[in-house]
N, CA, C and O atoms as a MOPAC input file, in Angstrom:
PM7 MOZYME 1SCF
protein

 N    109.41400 1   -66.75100 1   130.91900 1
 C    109.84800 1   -66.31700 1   132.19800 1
 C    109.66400 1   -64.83200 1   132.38800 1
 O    108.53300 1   -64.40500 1   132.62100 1
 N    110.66300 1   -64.04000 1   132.30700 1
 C    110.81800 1   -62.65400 1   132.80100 1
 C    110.63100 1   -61.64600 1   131.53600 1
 O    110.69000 1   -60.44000 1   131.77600 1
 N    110.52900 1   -61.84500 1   130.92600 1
 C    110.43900 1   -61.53000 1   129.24000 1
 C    108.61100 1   -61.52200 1   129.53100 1
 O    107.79400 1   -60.61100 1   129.67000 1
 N    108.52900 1   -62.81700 1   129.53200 1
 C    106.71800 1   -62.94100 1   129.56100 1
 C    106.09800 1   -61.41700 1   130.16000 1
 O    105.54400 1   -60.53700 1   129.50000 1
 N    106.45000 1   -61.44000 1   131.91400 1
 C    105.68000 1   -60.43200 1   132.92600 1
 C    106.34400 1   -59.25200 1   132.00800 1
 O    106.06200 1   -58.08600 1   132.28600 1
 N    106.76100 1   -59.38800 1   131.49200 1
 C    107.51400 1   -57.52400 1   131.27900 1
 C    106.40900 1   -57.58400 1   130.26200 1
 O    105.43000 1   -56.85300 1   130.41000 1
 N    106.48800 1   -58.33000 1   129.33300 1
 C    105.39400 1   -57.80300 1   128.55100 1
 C    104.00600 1   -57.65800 1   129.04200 1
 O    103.43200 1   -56.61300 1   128.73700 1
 N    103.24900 1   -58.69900 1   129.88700 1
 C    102.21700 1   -58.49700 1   130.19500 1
 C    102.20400 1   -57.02600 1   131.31000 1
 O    101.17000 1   -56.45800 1   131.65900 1
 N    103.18100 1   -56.74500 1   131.60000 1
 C    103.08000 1   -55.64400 1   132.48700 1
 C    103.46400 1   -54.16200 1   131.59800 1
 O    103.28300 1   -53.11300 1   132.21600 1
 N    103.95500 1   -54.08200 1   130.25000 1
 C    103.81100 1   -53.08400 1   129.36700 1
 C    102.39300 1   -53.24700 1   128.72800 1
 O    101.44000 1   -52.47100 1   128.66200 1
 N    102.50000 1   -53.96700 1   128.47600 1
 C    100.71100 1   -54.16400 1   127.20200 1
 C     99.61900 1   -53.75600 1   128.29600 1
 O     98.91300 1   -52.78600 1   128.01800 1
 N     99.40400 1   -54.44800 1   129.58600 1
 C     98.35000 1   -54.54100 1   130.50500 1
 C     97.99900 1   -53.51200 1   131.02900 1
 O     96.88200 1   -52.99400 1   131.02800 1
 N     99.68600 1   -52.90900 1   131.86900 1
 C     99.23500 1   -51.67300 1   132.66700 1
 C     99.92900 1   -50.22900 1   131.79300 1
 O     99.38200 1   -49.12800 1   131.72800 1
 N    101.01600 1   -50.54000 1   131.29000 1
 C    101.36100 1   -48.92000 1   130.80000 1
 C    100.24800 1   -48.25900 1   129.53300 1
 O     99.67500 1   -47.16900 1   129.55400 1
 N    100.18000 1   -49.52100 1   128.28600 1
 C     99.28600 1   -49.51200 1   127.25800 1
 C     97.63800 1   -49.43000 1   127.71700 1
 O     96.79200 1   -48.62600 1   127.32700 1
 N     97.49000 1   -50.61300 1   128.73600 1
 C     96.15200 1   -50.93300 1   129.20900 1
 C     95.18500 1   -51.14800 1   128.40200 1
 O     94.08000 1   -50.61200 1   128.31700 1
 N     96.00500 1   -52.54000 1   127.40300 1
 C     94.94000 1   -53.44300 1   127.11800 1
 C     94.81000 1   -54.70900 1   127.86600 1
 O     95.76700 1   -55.38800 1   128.23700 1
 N     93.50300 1   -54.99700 1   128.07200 1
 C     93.33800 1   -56.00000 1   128.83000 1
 C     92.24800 1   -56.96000 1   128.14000 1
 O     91.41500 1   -56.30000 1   127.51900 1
 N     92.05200 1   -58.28000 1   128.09200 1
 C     91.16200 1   -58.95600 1   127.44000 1
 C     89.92400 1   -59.82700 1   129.07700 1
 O     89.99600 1   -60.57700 1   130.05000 1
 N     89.09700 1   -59.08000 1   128.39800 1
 C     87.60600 1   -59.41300 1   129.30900 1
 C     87.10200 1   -60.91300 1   128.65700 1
 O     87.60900 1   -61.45200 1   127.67300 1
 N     85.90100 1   -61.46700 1   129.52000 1
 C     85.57500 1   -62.29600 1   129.13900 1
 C     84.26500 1   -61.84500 1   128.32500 1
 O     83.70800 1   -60.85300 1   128.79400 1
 N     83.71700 1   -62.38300 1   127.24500 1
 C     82.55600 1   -62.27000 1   126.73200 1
 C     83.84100 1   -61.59700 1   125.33700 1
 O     83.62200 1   -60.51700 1   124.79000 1
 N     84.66300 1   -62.16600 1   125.10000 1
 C     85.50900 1   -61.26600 1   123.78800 1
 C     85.63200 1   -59.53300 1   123.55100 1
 O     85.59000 1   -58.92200 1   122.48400 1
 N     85.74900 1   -59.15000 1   124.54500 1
 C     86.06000 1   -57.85400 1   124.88000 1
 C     87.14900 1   -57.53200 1   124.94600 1
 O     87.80500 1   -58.29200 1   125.65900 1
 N     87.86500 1   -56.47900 1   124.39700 1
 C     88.74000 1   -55.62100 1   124.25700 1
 C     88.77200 1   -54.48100 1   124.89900 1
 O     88.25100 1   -53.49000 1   124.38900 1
 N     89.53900 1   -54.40900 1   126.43100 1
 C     89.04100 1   -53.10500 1   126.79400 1
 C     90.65600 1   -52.26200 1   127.05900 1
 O     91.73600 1   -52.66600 1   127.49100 1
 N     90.20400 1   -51.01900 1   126.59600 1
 C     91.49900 1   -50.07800 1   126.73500 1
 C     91.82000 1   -49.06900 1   127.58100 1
 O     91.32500 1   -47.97500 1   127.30900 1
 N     92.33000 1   -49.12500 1   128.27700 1
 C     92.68000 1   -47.99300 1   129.57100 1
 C     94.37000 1   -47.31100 1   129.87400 1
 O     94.92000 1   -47.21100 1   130.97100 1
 N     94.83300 1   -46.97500 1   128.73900 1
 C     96.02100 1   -46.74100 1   128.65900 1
 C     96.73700 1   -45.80200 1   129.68100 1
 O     96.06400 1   -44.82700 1   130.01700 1
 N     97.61400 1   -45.88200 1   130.07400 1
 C     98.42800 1   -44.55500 1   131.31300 1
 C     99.67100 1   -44.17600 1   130.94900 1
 O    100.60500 1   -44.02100 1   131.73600 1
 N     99.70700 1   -44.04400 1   129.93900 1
 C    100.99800 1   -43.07300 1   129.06400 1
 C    101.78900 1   -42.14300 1   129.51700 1
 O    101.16200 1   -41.46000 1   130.32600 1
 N    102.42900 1   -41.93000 1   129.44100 1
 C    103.21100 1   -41.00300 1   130.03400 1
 C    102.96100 1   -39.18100 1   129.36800 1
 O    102.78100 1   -39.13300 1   128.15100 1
 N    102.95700 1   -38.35600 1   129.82200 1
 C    102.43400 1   -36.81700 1   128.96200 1
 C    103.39800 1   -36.60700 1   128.00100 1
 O    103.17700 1   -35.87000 1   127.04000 1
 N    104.51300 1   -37.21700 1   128.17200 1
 C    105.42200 1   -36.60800 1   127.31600 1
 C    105.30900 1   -37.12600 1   125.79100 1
 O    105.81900 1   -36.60200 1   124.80100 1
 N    104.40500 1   -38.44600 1   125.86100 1
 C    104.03100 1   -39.01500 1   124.84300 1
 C    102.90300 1   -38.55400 1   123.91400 1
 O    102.12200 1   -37.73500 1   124.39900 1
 N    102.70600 1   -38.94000 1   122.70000 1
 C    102.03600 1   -37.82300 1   121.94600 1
 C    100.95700 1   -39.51700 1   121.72600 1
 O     99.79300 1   -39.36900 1   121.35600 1
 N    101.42200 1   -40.79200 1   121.95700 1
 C    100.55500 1   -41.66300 1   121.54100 1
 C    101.57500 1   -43.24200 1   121.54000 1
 O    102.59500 1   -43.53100 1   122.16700 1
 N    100.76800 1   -44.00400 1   120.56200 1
 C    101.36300 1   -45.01200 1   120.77700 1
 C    100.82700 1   -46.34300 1   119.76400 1
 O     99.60400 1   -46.42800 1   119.65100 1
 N    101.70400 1   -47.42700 1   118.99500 1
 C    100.30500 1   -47.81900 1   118.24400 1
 C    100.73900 1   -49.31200 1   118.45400 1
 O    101.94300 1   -49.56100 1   118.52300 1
 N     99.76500 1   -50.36700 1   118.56200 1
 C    100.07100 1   -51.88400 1   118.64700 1
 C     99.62200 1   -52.80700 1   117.66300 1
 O     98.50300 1   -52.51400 1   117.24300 1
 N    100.03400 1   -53.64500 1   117.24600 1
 C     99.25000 1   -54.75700 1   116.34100 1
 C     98.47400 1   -55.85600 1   117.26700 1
 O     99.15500 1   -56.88200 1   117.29400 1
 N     97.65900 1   -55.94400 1   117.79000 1
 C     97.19500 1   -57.11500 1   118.46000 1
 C     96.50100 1   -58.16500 1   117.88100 1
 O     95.47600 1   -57.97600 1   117.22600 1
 N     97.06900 1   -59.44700 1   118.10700 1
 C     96.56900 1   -60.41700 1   116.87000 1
 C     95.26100 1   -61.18600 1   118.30300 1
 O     95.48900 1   -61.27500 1   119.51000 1
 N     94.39200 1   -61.47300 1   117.79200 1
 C     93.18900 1   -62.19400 1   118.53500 1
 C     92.90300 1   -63.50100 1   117.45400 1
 O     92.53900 1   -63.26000 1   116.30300 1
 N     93.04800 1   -64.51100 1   117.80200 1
 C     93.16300 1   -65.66500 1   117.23500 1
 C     93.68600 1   -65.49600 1   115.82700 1
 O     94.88000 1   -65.21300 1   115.73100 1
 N     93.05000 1   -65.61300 1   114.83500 1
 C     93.62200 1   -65.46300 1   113.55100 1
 C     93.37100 1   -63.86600 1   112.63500 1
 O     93.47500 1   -63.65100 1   111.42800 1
 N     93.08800 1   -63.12900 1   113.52700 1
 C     92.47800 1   -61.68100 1   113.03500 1
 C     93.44600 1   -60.79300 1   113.80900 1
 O     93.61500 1   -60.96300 1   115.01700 1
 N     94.10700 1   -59.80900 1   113.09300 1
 C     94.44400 1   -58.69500 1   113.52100 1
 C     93.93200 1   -57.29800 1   114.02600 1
 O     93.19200 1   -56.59700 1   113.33600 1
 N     94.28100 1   -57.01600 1   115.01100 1
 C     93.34600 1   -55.53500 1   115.16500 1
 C     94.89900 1   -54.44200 1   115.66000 1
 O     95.54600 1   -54.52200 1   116.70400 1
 N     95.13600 1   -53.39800 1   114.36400 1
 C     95.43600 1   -52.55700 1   114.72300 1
 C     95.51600 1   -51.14400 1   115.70400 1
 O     95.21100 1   -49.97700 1   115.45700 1
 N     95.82500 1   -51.51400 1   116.39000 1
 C     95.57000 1   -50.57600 1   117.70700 1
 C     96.41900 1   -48.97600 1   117.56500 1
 O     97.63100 1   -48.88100 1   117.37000 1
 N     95.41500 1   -47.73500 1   117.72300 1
 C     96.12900 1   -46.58800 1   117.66900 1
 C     95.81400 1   -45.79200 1   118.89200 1
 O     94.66800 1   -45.34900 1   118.96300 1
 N     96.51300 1   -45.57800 1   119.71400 1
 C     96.11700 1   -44.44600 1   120.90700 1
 C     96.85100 1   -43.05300 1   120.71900 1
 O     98.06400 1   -42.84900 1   120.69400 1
 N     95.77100 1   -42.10800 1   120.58900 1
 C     96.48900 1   -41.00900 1   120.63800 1
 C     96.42300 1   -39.94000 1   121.40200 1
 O     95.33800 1   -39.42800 1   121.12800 1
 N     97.02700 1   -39.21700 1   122.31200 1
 C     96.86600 1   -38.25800 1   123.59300 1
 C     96.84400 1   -36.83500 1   122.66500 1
 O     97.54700 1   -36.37600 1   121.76600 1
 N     95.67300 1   -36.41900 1   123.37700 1
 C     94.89800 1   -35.00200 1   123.28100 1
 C     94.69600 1   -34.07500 1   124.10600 1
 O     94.11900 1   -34.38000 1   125.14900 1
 N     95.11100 1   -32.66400 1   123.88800 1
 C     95.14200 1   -32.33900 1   124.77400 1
 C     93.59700 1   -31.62200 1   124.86000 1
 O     92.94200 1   -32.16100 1   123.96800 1
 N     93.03300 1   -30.95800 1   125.33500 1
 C     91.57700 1   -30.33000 1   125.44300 1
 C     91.41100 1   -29.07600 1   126.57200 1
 O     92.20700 1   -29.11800 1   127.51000 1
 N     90.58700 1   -28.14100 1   126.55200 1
 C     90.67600 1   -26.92700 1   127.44400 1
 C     89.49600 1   -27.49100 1   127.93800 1
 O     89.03500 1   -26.43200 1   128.36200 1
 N     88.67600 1   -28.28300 1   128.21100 1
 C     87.76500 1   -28.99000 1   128.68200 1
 C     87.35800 1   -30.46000 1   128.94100 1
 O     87.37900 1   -31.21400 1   127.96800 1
 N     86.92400 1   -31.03900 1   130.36600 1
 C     86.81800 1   -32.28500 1   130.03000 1
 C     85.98800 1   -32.97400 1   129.00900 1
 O     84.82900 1   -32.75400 1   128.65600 1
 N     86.72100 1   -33.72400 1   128.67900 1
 C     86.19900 1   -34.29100 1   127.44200 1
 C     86.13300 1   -36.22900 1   127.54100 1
 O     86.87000 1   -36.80700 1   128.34000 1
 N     85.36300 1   -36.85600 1   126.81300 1
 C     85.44700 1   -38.58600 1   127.15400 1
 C     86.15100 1   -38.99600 1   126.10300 1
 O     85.94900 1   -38.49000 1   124.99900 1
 N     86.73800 1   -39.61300 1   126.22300 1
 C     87.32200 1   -40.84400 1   125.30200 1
 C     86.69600 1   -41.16000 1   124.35800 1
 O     85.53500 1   -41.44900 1   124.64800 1
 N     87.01200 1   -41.26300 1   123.03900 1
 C     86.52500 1   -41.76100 1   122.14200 1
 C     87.31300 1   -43.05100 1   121.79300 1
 O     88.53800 1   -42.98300 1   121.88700 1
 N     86.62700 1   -44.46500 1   121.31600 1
 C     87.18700 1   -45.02000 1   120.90600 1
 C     86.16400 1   -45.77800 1   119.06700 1
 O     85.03100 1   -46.24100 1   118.94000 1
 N     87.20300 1   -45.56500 1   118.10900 1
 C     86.54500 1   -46.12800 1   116.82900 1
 C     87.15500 1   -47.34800 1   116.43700 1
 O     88.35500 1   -47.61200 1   116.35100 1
 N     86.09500 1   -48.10100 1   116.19800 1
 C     86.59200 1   -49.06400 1   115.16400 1
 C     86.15500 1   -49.43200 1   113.81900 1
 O     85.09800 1   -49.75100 1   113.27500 1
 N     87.70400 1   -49.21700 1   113.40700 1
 C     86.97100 1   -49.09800 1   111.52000 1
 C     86.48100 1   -48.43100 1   110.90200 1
 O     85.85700 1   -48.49400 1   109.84200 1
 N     86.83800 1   -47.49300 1   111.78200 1
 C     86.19800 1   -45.86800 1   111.38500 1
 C     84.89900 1   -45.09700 1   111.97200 1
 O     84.61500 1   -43.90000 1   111.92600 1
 N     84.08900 1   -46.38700 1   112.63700 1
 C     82.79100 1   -45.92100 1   113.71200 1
 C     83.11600 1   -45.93900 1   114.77500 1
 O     84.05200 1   -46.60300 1   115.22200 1
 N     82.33100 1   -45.14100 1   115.43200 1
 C     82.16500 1   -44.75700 1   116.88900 1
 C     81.46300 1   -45.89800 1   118.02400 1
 O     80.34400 1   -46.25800 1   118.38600 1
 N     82.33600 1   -46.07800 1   118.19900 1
 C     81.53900 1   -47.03100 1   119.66300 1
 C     80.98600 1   -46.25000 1   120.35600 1
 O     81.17300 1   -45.03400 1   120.35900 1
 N     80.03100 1   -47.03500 1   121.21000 1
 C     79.23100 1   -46.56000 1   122.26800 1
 C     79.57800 1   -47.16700 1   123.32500 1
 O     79.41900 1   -46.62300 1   124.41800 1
 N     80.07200 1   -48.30700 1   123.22000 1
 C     80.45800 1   -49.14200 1   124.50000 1
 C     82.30700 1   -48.54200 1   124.98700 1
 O     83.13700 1   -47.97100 1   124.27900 1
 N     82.37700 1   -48.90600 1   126.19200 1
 C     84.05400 1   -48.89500 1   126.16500 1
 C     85.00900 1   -49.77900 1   126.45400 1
 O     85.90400 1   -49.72900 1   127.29800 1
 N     84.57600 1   -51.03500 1   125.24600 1
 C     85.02800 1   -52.17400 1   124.97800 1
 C     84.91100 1   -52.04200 1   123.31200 1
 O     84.01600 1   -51.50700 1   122.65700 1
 N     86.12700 1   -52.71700 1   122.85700 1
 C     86.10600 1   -52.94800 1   121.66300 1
 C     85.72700 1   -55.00600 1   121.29600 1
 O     86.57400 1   -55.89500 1   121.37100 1
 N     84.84800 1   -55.11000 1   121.07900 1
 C     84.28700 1   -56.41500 1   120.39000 1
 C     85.39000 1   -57.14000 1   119.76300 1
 O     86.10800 1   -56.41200 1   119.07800 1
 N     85.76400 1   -58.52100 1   119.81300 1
 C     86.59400 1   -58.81900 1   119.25900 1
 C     85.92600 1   -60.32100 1   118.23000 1
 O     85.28700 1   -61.25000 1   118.72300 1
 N     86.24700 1   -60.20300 1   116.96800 1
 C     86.06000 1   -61.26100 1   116.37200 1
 C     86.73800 1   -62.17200 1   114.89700 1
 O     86.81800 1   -61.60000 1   113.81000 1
 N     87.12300 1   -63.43400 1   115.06100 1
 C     87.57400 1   -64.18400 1   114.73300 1
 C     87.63700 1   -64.06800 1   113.11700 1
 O     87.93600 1   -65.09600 1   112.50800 1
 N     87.34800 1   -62.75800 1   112.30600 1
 C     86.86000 1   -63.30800 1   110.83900 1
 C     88.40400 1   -62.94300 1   109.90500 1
 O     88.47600 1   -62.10300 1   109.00700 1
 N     89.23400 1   -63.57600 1   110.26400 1
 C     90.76500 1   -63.48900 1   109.86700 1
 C     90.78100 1   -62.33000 1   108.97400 1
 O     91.33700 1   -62.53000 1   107.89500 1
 N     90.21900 1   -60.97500 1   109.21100 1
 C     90.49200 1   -59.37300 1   108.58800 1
 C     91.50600 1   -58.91100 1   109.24700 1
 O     92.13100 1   -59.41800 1   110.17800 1
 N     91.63700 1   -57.89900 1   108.70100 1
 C     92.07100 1   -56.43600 1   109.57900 1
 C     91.43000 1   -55.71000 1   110.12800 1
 O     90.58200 1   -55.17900 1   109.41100 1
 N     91.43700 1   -55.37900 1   111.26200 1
 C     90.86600 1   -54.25900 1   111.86100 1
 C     91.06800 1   -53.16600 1   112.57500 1
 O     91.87100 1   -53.36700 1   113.48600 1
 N     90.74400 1   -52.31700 1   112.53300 1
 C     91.71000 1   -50.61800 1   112.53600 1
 C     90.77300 1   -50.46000 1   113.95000 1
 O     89.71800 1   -51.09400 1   113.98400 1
 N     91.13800 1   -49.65200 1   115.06800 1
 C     90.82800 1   -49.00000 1   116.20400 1
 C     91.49300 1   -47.90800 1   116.74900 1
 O     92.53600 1   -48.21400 1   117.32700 1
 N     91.19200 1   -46.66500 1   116.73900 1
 C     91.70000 1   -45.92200 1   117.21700 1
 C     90.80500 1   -45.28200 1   118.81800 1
 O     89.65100 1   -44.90600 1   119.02200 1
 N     91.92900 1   -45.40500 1   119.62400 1
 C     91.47900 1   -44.62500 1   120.67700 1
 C     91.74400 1   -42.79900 1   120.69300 1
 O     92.73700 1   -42.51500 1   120.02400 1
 N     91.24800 1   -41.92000 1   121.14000 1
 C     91.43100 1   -40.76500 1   121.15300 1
 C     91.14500 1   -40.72700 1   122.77800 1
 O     90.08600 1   -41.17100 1   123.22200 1
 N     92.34200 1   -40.06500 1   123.78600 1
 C     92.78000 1   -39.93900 1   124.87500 1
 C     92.71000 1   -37.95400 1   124.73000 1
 O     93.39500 1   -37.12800 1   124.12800 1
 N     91.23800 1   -37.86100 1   125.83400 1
 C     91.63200 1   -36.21500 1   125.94500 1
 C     92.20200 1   -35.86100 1   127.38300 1
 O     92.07400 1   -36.76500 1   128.20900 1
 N     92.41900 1   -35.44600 1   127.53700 1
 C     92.94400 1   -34.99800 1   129.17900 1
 C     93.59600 1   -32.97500 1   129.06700 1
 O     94.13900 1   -32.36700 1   128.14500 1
 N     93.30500 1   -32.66700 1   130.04900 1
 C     93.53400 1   -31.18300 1   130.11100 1
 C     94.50500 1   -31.08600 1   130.16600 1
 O     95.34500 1   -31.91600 1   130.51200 1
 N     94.65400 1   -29.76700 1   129.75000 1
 C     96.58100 1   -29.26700 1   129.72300 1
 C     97.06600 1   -28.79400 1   130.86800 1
 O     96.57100 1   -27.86000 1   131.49900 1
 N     98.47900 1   -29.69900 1   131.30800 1
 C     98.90200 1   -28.95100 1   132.59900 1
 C     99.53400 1   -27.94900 1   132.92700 1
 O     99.66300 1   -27.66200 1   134.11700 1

């Protein structure tokens, strides 16, 4: 019931993970400034993917980085797949100082 939307409405829009079709993982988080970051366990069928977002501040615009497993994506979707591991992702969130 109401438990459910609260969560899908913390994970979806405050966190901003959202699951695409084609097994995509995409992250668009809207954190609050006062926050320094934030971290999730998200389980995708029988595989875990550790989720880390962390807010940066920068004297220049700068893009998003997001890694998984320690590499650099190029896409800004994280791939998701079934091989019952662990898997580490960190987002890096830059935004200018106010």
């Amino acid at each position: 019931g109401s438990a459910g939307w609260m969560y899908r409405l913390v994970i979806e829009t405050l966190i901003g993970i959202v699951l695409e079709e084609g097994n995509q993982l995409r992250l668009t988080p809207r954190l609050p400034k006062s926050w320094k970051g934030c971290k999730i366990h998200y389980r995708y069928r029988q595989t875990v993917y550790h989720i880390a977002v962390t807010l940066l501040v920068a004297d220049s615009i700068q893009a998003n980085q997001i890694f998984l497993d320690g590499k650099e994506l190029v896409m800004k979707t994280v791939p998701l797949v079934d091989d019952r591991s662990e898997h580490f992702v960190e987002l890096k969130v830059w935004s200018l100082e106010p």
